[in-house]
N, C-alpha and C positions, 0 to 999 in steps of 0.2 A: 424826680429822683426815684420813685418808686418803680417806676419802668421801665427806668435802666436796671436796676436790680434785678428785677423780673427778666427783663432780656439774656442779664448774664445767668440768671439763673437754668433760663431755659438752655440757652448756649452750652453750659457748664453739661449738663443733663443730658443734650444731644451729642456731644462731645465723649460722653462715658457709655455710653447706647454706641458708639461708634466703633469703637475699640479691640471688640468680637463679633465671632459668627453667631447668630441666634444658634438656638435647637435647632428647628426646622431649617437654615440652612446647611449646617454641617449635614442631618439626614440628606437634603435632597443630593446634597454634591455625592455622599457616599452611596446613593442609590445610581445616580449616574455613573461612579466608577463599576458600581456594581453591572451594570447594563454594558460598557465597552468592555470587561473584562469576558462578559458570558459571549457576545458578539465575537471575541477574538478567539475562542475556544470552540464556538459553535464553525467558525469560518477553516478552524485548523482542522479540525474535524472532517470536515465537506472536504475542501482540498486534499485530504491526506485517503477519504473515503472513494472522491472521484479517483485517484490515481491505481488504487486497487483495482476497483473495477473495470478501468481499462486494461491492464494487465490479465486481471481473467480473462475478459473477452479474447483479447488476443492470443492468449495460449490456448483457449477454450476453439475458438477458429482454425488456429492453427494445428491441435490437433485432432480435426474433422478432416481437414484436407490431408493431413499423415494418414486417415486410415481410408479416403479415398484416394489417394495416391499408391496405396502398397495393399489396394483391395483384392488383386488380383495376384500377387505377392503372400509366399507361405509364411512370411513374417515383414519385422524390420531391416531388414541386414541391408546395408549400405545410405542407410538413411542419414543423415545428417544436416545441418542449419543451411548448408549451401543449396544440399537436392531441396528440400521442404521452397528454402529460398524462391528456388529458379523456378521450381513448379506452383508459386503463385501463393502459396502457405500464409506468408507474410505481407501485409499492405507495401505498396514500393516506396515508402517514404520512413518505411522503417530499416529498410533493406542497404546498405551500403558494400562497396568492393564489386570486382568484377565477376562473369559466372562462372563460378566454382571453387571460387574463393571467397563467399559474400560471408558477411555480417551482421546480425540485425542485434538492433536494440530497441525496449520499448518506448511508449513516447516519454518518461519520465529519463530516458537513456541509460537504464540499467540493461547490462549486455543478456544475449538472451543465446544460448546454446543446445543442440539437441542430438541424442543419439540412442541407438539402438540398446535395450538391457533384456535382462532378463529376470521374467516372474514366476512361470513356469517350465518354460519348455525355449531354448536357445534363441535371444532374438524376437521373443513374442509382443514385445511392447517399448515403445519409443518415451525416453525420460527426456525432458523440456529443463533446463539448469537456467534461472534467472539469477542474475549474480550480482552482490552486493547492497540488496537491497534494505533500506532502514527498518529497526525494529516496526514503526506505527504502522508502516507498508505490508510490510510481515504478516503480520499476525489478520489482516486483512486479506489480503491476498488468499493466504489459504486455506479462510474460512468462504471465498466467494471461490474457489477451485475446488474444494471438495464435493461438489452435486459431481461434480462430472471426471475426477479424476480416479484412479485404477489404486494410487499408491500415492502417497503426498507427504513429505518430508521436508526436512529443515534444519541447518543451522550453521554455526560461525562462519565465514567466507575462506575456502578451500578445505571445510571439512566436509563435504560430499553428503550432505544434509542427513547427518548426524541423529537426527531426532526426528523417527517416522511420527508422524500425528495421527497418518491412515493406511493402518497395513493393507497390503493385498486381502482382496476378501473381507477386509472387516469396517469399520467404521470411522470415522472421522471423531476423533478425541480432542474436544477445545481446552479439557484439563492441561494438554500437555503442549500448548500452541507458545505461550509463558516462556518455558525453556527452550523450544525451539527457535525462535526468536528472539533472545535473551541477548544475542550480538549486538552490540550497535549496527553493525551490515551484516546480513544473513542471505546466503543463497538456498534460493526455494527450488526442489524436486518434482516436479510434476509429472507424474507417469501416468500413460493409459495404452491400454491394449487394443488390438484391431477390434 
């Protein structure tokens, strides 16, 4: 009799032990969320990091070949996404339409647009218009286009980028990269001179 007792006793005992998570379970589980949450932030990051950087490059390439294309050329005038296009500017897989009506877009497929402006003197510098692109893209983008851009601007999509970050001449402002971007889709200004 006694050991049936003792049985239900232990029963009873392992039965109320059952019921909940220890401490140390509840920690390990919330360290574990803790770990897939930092993973899916770190991963959004990288992806949203990698998509910038190939947009720089591309415009960064793209305009290298603007200013050996129209090196011999007393400015920009008549330059635009079709010439840039046909003359090899653009990788051909970014490139769509026939020549001299082509289109490009970068590989995230934000449209990509270029034409002749002006910073000093009529036509002296060709502006790169990337259009609609996400705020996280944004604010990336024209902090990896500023080594090499003349004039770099930004903002809502069909305000004509609204908010320079880096005037002609002067320098690249991350204070004011925030508002420039502040769109959910922001078109990015990328200007440089011969």
């Amino acid at each position: 009799m006694k050991m049936r007792s003792t049985n239900r006793a232990l029963a009873t005992a392992f039965a109320k032990k059952q019921l909940g998570l220890t401490l140390i379970e509840t920690v390990i589980a919330l360290l574990i969320g803790a770990v897939v949450i930092a993973g899916a932030v770190i991963g959004y990051q990288v992806i949203y990091g990698s998509k910038a950087q190939n947009d720089a490059q591309l415009l960064s390439q793209a305009a290298q070949c603007a200013r050996t294309t129209y090196n011999n050329s007393p400015d920009f005038s008549g330059a635009n996404i079709s010439t840039l296009a046909g003359n090899g500017c653009f990788p051909p897989a970014n490139v769509s339409g026939s020549v001299g009506s082509q289109t490009v877009k970068d590989t995230n497929g934000y449209s990509i647009t270029a034409a002749p402006t002006t910073l000093q003197t009529s036509n002296d510098s060709i502006a790169f218009t990337i259009s609609a692109v996400p705020t996280s893209v944004c604010t990336q983008v024209l902090a990896a286009l500023a080594p090499s851009a003349s004039q770099l601007s930004a903002g809502p999509v069909g305000n004509g980028g609204a908010n320079i970050v880096m005037p002609y001449g002067g320098t690249y402002n991350p204070s004011l990269v925030p508002q420039a971007c502040g769109s959910s889709l922001n078109d990015i200004i990328y200007t440089i001179t011969k």
